[in-house]
C-alpha positions in Angstrom: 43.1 16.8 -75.9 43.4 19.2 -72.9 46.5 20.8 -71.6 46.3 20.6 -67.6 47.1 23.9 -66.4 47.6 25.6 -62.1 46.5 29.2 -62.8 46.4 31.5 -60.2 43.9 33.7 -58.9 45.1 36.6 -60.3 45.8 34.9 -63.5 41.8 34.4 -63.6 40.9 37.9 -63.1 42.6 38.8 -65.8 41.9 36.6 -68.1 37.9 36.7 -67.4 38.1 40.5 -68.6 39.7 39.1 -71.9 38.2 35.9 -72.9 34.0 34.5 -73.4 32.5 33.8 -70.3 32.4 29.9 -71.6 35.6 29.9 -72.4 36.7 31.2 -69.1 34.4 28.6 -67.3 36.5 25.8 -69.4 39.7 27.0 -67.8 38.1 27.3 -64.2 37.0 23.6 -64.9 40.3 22.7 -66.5 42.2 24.1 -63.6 39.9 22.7 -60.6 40.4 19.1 -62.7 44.0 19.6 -62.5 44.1 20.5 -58.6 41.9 17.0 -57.8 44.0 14.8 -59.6 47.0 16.1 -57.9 44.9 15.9 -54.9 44.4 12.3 -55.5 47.6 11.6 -56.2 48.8 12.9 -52.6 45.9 11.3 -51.0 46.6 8.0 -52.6 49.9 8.1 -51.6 49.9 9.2 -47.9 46.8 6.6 -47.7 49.0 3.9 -49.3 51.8 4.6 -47.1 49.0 4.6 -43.6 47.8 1.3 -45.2 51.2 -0.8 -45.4 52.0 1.0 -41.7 48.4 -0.5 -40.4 48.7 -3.6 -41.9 52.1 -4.5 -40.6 50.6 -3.8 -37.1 47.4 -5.8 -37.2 49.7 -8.7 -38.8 52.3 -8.5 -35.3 48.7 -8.0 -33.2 47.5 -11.3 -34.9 50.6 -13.0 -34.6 50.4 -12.5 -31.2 46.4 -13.6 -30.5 47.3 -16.7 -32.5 50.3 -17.8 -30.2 47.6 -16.9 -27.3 45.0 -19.1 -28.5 47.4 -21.5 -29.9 48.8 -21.9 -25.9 44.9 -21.7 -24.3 43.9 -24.9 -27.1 46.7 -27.3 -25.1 46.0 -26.2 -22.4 42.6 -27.0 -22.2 43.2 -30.2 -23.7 45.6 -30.8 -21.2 42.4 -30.4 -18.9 40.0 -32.4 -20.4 42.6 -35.1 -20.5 42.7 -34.9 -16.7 39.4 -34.7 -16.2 38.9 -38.2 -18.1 41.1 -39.4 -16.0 39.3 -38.6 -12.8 35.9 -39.9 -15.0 37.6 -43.3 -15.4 38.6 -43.0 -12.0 35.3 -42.3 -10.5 33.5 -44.7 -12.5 35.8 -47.5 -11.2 34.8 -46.6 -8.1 31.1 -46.4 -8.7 31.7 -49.7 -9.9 33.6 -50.8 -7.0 30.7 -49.6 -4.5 28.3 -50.9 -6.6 29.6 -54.7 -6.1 30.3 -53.8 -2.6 26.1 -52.7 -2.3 25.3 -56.1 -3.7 27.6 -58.3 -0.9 26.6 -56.5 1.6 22.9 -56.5 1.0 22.2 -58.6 3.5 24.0 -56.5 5.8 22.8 -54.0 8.8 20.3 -51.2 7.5 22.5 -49.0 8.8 25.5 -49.8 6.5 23.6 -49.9 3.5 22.4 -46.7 4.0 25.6 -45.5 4.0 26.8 -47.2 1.4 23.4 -45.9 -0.2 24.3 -42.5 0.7 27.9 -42.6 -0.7 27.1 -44.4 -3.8 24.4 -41.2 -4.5 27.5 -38.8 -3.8 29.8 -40.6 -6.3 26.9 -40.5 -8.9 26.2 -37.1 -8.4 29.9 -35.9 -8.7 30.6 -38.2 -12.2 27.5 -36.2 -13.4 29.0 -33.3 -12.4 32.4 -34.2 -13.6 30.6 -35.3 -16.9 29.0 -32.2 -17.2 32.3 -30.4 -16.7 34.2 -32.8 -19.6 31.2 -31.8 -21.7 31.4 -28.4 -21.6 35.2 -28.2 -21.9 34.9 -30.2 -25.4 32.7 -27.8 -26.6 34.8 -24.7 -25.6 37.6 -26.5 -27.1 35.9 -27.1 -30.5 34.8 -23.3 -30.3 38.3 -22.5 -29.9 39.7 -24.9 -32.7 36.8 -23.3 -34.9 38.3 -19.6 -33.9 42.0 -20.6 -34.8 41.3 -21.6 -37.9 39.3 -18.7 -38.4 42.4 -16.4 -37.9 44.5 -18.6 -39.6 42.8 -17.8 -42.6 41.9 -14.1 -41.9 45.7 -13.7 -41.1 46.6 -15.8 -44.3 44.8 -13.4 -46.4 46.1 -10.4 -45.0 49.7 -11.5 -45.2 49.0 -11.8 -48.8 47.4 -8.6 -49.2 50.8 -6.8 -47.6 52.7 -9.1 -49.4 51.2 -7.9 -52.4 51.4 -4.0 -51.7 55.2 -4.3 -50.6 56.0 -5.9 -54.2 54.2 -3.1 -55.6 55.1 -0.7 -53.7 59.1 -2.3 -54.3 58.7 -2.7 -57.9 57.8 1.4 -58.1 60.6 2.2 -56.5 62.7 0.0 -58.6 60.9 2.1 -61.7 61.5 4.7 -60.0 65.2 4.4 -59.4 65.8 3.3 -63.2 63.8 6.3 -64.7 66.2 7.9 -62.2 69.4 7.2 -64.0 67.8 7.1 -67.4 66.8 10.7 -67.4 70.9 11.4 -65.3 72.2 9.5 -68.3 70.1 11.7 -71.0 70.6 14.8 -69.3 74.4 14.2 -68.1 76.3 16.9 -69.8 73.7 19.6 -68.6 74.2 18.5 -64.4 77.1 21.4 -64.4 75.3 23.9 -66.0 72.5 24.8 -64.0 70.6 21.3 -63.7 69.9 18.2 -61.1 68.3 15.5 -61.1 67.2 13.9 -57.5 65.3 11.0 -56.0 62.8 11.6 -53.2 59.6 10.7 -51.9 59.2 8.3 -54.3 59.5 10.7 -57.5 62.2 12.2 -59.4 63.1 16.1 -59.5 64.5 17.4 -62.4 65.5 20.9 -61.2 66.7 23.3 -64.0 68.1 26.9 -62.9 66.7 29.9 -64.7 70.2 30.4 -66.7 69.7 27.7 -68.4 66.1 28.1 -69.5 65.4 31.6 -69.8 66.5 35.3 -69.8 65.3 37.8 -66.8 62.0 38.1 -66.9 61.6 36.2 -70.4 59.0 33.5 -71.4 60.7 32.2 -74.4 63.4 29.2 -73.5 67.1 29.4 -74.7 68.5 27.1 -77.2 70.7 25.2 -74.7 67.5 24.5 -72.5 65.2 23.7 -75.4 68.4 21.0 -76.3 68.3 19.8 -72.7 64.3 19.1 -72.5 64.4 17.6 -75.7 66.7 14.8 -74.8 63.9 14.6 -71.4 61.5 14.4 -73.6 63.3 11.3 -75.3 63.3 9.5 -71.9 59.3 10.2 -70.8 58.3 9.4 -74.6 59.9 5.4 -73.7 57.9 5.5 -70.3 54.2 6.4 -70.6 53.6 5.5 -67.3 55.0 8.6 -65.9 53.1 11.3 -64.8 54.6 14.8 -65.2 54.6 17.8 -63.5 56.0 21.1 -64.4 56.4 24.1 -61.8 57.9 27.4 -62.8 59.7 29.4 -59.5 60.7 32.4 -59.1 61.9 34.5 -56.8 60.1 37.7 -54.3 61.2 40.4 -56.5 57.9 41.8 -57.6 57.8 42.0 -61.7 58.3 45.2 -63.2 54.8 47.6 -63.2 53.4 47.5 -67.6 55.2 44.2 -68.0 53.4 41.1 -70.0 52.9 39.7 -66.6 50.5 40.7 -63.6 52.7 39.2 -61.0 55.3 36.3 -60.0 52.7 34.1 -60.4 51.8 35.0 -63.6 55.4 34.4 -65.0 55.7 31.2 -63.5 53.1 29.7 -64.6 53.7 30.4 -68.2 57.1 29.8 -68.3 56.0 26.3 -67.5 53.5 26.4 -70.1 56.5 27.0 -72.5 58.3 24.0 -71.1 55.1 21.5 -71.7 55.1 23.1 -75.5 58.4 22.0 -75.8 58.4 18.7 -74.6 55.1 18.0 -76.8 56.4 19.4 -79.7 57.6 16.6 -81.5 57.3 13.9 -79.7 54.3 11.1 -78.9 53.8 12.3 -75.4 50.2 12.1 -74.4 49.0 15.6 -72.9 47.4 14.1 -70.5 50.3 13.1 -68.6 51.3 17.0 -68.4 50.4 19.5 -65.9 51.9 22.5 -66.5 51.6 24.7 -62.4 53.0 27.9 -61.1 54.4 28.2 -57.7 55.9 32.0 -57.5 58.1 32.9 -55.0 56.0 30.8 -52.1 58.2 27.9 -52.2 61.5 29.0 -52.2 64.6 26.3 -51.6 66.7 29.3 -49.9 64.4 31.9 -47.8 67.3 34.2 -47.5 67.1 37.7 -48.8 70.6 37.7 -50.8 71.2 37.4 -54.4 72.5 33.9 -54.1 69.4 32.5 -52.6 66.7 34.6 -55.5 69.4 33.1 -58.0 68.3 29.2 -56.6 64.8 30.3 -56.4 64.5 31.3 -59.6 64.0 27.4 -61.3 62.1 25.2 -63.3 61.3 22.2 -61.4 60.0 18.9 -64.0 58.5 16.4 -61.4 58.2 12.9 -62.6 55.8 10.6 -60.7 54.9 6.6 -61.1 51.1 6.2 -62.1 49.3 4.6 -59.0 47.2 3.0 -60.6 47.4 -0.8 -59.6 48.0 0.4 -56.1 44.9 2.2 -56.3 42.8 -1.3 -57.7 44.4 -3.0 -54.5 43.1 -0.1 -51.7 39.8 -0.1 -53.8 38.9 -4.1 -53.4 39.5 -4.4 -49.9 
């Protein structure tokens, strides 16, 4: 299986003037498959994180347009019940004027007329309030239809957060737990040069170059092989976990006919030697590896004193949740 390796630019040149063009290819295609999954795992993460933030506000601007329609639905019945009223009303008169026509039928001309005349008007206006009762049915219905529309669109997204904050709750549960498994494995090292931290959702186990390597050495001590063999214990019991290993150092250039071009170049395979170590052994899958070299261009203390190069000069092991069931979720809707 392949080794996932972060090589640098440098590391390349030198390596194409030592190594088949095909082989060199392989690496350039190992390395750019390396970056995109790291990539991806960023991406998903910062789109997850945009997702749950969007969701929660279309569910409070939903909430909101349901209450509206909810409030416009009684009131409109409230109308159409008045305006039956006033139908039931006007037809009682119609009625009224109607018997009135027929006793006074034998009446002047000129009275009939009027009563002619006024019982055209109250036709004309319970057509027109008929009309009016009509077409406030229909907007009712049409508003009914609409709420139960949202009801069920609202319904389904409230499940669909509801669904990403378990998830999203039960990784940071796993997260938490692989927290204190790997403090409690690693718990007589935390005064000698390692930590072990929670953040952004992933657990940092930060070891110090003393107790990994000598100056400008490759090869691990005894003491930190002992200490990422009891790691390696903990990630064996929880496949799930992605791992990550970045070699620091700090912005003291290597020394000119050394076995390395640069920083980088030490960096990088001192976290090769930490992936050999934790494979060696053990049922990890490779895959779940990434062995990356940072330099000196991410140091935790930019000062220029001997202090600060001593905390830059690390091994960081950066264990990560898989994603993906989060992922399937994002994918499907």
């Amino acid at each position: 299986m392949k080794k996932m390796f972060i090589i640098s630019f440098s590391v390349l040149i030198s390596v194409m003037a030592c190594v088949p063009t095909s082989q060199f290819k392989e690496i350039q295609l190992e390395n750019q498959d390396c970056q995109d999954e790291r990539d991806l795992l960023f991406s998903g993460n910062e789109k997850l994180t945009v997702e749950n933030t969007e969701l929660k506000s279309n569910l409070e601007k939903n909430k909101d347009l349901l209450n509206k329609l909810s409030s416009d639905s009684l009131k409109k019945q409230e109308e159409l019940n008045h305006l039956k009223k006033q139908y039931k009303q006007l037809d009682q008169q119609y009625n009224d004027l109607k018997k009135a026509q027929e006793e006074m039928i034998s009446g002047s001309a000129t009275e009939t007329r009027k009563l002619l005349n006024q019982l055209q008007a109250t036709q004309t206006d319970l057509q027109k309030r008929e009309d009016q009762l009509n077409q406030i049915s229909r907007s009712v219905d049409e508003k009914k239809r609409n709420l139960e529309e949202l009801r069920a669109e609202l319904e389904k997204r409230n499940q669909r957060l509801t669904e990403l904050e378990s998830i999203l709750s039960r990784k940071d549960s796993a997260v938490a737990a692989l927290k204190k498994k790997v403090s409690e494995a690693l718990l007589g090292f935390e005064n000698q040069g390692l930590t072990v931290t929670q953040k952004n959702g992933k657990v940092y186990v930060s070891l110090e170059e003393k107790l990994l390597f000598k100056s400008g050495s490759t090869t691990v001590d005894a003491k930190g092989v002992s200490a990422l063999k009891k790691l390696a214990g903990v990630l064996e019991q929880n496949p799930d976990i992605n791992i990550m290993i970045e070699g620091h150092t700090d912005d003291v250039p290597v020394i000119k006919g050394s076995a390395f071009v640069d920083n980088w170049d030490l960096s990088v395979q001192r976290a090769t030697s930490i992936v050999r170590i934790l494979l060696d052994g053990t049922s990890i899958n490779p895959k779940r590896l990434l062995a990356s070299g940072r330099g000196e261009f991410m140091p935790v203390d930019p000062a220029k004193t001997s202090e600060a190069r001593q905390k830059n000069r690390r091994t960081e092991i950066i264990l990560t949740p898989k994603l993906d069931e989060l992922f399937r979720i994002l994918e499907t809707n």
